[in-house]
C-alpha positions in Angstrom: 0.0 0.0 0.0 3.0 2.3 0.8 3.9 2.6 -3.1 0.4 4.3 -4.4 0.3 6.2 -0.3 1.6 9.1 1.1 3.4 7.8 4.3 2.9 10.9 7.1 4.3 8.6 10.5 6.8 5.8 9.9 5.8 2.7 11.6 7.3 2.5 14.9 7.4 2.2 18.7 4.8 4.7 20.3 3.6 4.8 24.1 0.3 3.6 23.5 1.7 0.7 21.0 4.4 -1.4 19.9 4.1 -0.3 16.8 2.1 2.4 15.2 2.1 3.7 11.4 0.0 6.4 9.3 -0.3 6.9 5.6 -2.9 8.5 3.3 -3.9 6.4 0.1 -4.2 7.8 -3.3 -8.3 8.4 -2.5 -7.3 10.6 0.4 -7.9 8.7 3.0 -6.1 8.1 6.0 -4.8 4.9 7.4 -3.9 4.9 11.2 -2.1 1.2 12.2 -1.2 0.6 15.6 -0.1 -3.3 16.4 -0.9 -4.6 19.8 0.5 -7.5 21.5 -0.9 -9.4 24.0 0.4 -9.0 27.5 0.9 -11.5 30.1 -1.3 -11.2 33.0 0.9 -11.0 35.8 
């Protein structure tokens, strides 16, 4: 998706999420990812 996308934040480490990413497609629409993992409950 990143070759027909504008990418506005690199996917990477934030403090909500281990990863998080945005881009806007060729439509103009915006993509937010953020990747969760499970934790372990402790």
């Amino acid at each position: 998706m990143v070759f027909s996308a504008r990418v506005i934040q690199d996917l990477g480490p934030a403090g909500w999420a281990p990863l998080y990413g945005m881009l806007k497609d060729r439509f103009g629409v915006t993509w937010v990812l953020d990747v969760a993992v499970e934790y372990p409950a402790g």
